[in-house]
Residue, then its C-alpha position, 0 to 999 in steps of 0.5 A: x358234616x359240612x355240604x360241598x357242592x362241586x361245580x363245573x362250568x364250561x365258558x368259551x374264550x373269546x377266541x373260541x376256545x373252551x374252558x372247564x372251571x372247577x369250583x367247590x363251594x358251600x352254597x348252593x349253585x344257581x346256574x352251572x352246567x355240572x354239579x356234584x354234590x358231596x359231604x365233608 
């Protein structure tokens, strides 16, 4: 079973707009703003 950690980041454009970026990784996140853990 393999850890997978699903992180989503909210950025803001600099032309204001924001961005939600989606992310799967298998190390663990340092700073996000979401993160949901889940096993493979």
């Amino acid at each position: 079973m393999r850890k997978w950690y699903v992180i989503v980041r909210v950025e803001t454009s600099p032309d204001g707009e924001k961005l939600v970026i989606v992310e799967t990784t298998e190390s663990k996140p340092k700073k996000v703003d979401f993160a949901i853990f889940a096993e493979k």
